[in-house]
KENUVO-824009 format. One record per residue (C-alpha): residue in one letter; x, y, z. Coordinates in nm, 4 decimals. Example, Ala and Ser with C-alpha at 12.3 -4.5 7.8 and 13.67 -1.06 7.14 Angstrom:
(A; (1.2300; -0.4500; 0.7800)) (S; (1.3670; -0.1060; 0.7140)) 
This chain:
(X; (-19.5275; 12.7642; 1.7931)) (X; (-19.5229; 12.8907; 2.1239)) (X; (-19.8085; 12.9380; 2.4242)) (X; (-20.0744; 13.0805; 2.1790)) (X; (-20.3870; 13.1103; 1.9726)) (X; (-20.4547; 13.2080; 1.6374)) (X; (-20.7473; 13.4249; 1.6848)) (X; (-20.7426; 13.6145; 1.3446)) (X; (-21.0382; 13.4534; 1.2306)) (X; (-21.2491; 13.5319; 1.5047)) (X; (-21.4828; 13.8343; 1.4949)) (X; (-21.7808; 13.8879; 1.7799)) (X; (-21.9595; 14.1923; 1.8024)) (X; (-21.9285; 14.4246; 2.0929)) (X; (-21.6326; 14.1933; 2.3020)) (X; (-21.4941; 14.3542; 2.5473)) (X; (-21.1477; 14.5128; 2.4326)) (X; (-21.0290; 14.7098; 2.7949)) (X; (-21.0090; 14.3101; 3.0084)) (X; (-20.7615; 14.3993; 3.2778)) (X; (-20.4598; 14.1428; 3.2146)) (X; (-20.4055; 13.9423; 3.5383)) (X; (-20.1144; 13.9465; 3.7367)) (X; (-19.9144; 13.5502; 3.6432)) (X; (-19.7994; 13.3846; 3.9173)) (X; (-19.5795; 13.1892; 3.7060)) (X; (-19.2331; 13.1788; 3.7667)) (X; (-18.9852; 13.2646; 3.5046)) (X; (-18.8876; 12.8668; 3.5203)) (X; (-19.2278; 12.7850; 3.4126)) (X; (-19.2815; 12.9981; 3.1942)) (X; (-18.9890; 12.9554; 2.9438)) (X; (-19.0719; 12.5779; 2.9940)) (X; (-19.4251; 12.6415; 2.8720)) (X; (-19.2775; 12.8413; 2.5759)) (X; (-19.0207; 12.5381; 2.4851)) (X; (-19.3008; 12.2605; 2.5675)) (X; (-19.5803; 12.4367; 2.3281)) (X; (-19.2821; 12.5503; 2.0343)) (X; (-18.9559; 12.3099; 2.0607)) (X; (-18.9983; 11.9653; 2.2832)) (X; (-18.6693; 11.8659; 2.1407)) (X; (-18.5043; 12.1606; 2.3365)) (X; (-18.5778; 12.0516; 2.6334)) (X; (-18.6099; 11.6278; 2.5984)) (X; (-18.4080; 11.3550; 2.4444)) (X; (-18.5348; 10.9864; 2.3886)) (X; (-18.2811; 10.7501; 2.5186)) (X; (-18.3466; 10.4346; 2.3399)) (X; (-18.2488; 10.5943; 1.9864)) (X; (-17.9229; 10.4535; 1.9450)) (X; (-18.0014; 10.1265; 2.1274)) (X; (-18.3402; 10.0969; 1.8115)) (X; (-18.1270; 10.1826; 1.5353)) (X; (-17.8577; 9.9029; 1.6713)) (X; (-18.1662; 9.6543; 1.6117)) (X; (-18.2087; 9.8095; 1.2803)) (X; (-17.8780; 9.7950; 1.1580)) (X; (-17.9128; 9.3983; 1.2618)) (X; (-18.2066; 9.3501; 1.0958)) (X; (-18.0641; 9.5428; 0.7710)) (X; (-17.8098; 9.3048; 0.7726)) (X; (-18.0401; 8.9992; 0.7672)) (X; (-18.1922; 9.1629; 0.4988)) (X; (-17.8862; 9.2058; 0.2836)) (X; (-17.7367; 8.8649; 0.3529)) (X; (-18.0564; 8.7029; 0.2412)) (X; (-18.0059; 8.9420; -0.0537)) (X; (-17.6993; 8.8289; -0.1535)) (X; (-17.7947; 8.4565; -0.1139)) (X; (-18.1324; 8.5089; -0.2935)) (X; (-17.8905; 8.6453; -0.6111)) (X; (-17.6265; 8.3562; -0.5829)) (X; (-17.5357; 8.0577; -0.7097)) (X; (-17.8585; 7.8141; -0.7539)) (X; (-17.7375; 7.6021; -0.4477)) (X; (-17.7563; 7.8582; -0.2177)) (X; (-17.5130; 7.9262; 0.0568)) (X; (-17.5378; 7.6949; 0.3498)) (X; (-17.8699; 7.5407; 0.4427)) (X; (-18.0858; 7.8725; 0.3001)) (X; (-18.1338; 7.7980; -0.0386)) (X; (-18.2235; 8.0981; -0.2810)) (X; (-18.5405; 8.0196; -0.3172)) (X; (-18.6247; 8.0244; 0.0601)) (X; (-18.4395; 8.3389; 0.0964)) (X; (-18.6357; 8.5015; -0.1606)) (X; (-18.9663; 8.3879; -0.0267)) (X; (-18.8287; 8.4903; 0.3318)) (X; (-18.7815; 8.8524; 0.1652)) (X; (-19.1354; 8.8034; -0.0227)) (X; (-19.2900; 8.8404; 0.3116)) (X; (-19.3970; 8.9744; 0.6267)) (X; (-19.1311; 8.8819; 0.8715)) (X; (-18.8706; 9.1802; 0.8427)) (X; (-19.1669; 9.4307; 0.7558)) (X; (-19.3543; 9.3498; 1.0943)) (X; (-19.0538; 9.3880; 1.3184)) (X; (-18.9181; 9.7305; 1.1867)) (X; (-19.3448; 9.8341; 1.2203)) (X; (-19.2709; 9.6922; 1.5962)) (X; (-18.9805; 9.8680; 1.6434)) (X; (-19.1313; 10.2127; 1.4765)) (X; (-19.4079; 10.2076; 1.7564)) (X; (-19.1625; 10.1175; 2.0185)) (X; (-19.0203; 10.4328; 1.9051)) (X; (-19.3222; 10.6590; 1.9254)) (X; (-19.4362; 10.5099; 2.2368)) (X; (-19.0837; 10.6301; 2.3880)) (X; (-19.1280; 10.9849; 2.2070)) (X; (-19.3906; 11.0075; 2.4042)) (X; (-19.2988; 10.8878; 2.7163)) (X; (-18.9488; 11.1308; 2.6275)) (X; (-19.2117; 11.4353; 2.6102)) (X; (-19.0575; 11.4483; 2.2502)) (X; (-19.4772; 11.3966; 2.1475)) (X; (-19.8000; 11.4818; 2.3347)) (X; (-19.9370; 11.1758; 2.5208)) (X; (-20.2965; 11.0679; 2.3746)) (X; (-20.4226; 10.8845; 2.6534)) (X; (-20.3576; 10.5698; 2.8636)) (X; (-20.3244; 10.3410; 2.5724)) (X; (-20.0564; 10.5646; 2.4221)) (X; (-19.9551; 10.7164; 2.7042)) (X; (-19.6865; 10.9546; 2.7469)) (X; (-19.4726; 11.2004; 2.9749)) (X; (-19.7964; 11.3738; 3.0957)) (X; (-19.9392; 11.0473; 3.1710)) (X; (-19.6214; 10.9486; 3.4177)) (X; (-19.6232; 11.2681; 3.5991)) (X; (-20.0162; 11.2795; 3.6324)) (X; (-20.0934; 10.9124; 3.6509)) (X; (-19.8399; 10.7791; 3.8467)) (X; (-19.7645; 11.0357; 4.0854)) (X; (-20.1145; 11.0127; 4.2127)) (X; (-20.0342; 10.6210; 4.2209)) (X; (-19.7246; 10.6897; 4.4112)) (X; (-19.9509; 10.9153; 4.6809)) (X; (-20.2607; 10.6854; 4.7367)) (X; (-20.0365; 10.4005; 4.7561)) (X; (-19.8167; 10.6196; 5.0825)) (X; (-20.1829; 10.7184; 5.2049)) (X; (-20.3465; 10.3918; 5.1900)) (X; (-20.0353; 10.1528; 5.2350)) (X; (-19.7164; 10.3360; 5.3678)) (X; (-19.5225; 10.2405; 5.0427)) (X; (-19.2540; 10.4237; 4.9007)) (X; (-19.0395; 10.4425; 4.6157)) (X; (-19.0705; 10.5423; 4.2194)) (X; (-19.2011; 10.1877; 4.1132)) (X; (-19.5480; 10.3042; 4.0820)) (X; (-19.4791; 10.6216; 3.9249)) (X; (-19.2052; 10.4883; 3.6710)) (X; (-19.3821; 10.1432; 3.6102)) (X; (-19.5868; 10.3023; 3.3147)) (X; (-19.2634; 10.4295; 3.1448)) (X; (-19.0767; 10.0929; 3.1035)) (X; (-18.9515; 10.1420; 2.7496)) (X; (-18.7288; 10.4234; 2.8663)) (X; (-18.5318; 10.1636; 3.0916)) (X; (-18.5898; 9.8903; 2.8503)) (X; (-18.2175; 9.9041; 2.6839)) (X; (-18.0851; 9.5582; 2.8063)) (X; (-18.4007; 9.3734; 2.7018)) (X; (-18.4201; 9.5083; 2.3521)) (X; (-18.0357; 9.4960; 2.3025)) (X; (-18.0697; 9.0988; 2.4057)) (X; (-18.3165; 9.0479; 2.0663)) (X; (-18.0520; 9.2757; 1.8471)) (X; (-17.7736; 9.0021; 1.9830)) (X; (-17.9465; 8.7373; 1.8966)) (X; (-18.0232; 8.9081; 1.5285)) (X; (-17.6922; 8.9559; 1.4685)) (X; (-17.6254; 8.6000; 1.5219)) (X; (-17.8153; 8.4572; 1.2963)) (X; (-17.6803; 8.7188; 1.0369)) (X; (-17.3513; 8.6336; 1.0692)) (X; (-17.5139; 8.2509; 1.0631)) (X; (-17.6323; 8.2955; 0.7197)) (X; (-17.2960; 8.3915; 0.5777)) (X; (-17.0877; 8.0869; 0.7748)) (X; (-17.4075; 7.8648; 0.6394)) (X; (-17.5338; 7.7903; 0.9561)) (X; (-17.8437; 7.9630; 1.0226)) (X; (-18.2047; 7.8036; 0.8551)) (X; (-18.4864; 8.0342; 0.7850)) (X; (-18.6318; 7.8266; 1.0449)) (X; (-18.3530; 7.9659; 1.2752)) (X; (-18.4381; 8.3473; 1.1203)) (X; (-18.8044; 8.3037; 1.1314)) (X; (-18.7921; 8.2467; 1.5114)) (X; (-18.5248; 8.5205; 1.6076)) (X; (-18.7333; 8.7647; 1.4167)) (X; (-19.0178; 8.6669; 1.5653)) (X; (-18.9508; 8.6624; 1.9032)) (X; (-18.7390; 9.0172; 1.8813)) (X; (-19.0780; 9.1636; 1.7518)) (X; (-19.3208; 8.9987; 1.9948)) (X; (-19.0417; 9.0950; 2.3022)) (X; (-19.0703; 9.4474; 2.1642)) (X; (-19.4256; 9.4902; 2.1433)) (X; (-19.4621; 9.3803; 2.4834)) (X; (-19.2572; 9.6890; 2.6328)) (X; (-19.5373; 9.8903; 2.5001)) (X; (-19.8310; 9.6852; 2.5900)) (X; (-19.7129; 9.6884; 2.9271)) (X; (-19.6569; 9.9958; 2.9705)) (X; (-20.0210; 10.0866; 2.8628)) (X; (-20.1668; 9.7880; 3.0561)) (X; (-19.9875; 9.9309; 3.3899)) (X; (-20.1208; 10.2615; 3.3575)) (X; (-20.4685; 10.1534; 3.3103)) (X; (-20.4273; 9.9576; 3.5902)) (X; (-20.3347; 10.2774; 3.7942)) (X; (-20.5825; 10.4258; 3.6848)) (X; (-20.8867; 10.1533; 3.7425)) (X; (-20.6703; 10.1367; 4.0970)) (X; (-20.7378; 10.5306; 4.1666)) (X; (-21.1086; 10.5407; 4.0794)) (X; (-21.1477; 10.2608; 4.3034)) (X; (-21.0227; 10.4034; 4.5860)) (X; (-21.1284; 10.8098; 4.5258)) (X; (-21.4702; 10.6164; 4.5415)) (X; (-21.3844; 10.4176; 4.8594)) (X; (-21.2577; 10.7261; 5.0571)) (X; (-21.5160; 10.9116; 4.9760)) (X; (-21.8229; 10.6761; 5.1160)) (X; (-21.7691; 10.7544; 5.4964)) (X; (-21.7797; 11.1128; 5.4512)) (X; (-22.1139; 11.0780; 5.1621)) (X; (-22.2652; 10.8357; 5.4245)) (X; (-22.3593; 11.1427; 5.6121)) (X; (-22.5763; 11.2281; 5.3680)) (X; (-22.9662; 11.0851; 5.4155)) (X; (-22.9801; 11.0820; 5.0082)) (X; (-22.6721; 10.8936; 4.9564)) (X; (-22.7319; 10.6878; 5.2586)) (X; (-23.0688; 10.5595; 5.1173)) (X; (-22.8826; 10.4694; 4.8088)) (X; (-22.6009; 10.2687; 5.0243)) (X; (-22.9031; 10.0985; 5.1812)) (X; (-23.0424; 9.9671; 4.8504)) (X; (-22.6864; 9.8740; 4.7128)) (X; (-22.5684; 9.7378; 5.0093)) (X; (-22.4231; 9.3671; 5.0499)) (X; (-22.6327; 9.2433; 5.3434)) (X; (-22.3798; 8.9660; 5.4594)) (X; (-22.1629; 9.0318; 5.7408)) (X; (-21.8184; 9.2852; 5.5764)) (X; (-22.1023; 9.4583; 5.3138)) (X; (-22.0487; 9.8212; 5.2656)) (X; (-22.3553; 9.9135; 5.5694)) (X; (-22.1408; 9.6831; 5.7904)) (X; (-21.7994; 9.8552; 5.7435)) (X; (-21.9515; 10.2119; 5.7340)) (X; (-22.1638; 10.0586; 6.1000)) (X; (-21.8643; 9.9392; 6.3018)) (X; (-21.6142; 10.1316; 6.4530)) (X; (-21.2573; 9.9942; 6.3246)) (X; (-20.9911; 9.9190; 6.6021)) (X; (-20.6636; 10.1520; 6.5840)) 
């Protein structure tokens, strides 16, 4: 639905009714992308790592149905898989974990597409990029000089991620073209499956671990710029005092000594 609030249900006695509406200083930009944001995300975003997840799905279908077709074949097997390692291959985890893998992957880029509402930094999303990282980006011109998107973008890796996860789907595909020349082991399929889950995974992880980082980084230093100004004051200098490191750099020494230009 759009910018709203159901307020049907709501009934206090005596509320003022005659509220003078205030003037919005909203331009008409912002406010038809508040209307799309809060009623139609899709509208407005797309998630760029669709096709290149459903590539690694079609791959991994394929394992499946290769392993299928050797599981319901001739009591030799085909190869070096015999049926009866196919079918406990099948019987377990390995293909259910990676398409659970790549189903996060795929939320966690929803989000970061503004396709879904980010829930904080361990599932962060668009909101967390442009609030997050922007403030990264500034504190890290104000305090160092530095430029550049790095900081802003590095929480948002899985939208730039295409080459990494289409290495994994290569390497599937291998392996399922290895089971019908009869050259692949489930050892072989084990690993490839393995590793294309674990390489997915860590997109995401990073992504949340980098943005907590910026985060731990900010609060750091809000606190840090703030002390020479809070110094001032007699009841927060009395706290420095008592908190103080008393060797030579402590915070009583830096806040003390004039610092060269």
């Amino acid at each position: 639905m759009a910018f709203t609030l159901d307020t049907s249900g709501i009934s206090i006695p005596g509320i003022p009714t005659d509220v003078p509406v205030p003037v919005s200083g909203i331009t008409p930009t912002s406010l038809s992308l508040v209307d799309k944001m809060t009623s139609n995300p899709a509208a407005l975003f797309s998630n760029p790592m669709v096709g290149t997840v459903n590539s690694m799905g079609q791959a991994v279908d394929s394992v499946q149905t290769k392993l299928q077709a050797v599981a319901d074949g001739p009591l030799e097997g085909t190869g070096k898989i015999t049926p009866a390692e196919a079918q406990s291959y099948l019987a377990g985890q390995g293909l259910q974990d990676i398409r659970s893998s790549m189903g996060n992957f795929m939320v966690h880029t929803d989000r970061l597409s503004g396709l879904l509402q980010s829930q904080g930094l361990n599932v962060p999303g668009l909101g967390s990029i442009m609030s997050l990282g922007r403030q990264m980006q500034n504190m890290m011109t104000m305090v160092n000089g530095a430029g550049g998107c790095v900081t802003t973008l590095g929480g948002a890796t899985g939208l730039f991620s295409q080459e990494t996860i289409d290495t994994e789907t290569s390497k599937i595909a291998v392996i399922a073209e290895g089971i019908s020349s009869g050259v692949t082991t489930i050892a072989d399929i084990t690993q490839t499956i393995v590793s294309a889950k674990e390489t997915v995974a860590s997109v995401v992880d990073k992504d949340s671990r980098f943005l907590q980082q910026c985060a731990n980084q900010l609060q750091s230093a809000v606190v840090a710029l703030a002390m020479e100004s809070a110094f001032k004051d007699p009841c927060i200098a009395f706290m420095f005092q008592t908190i103080s490191n008393v060797n030579p750099g402590g915070l009583l020494d830096v806040l003390s000594t004039p610092i060269a230009k």
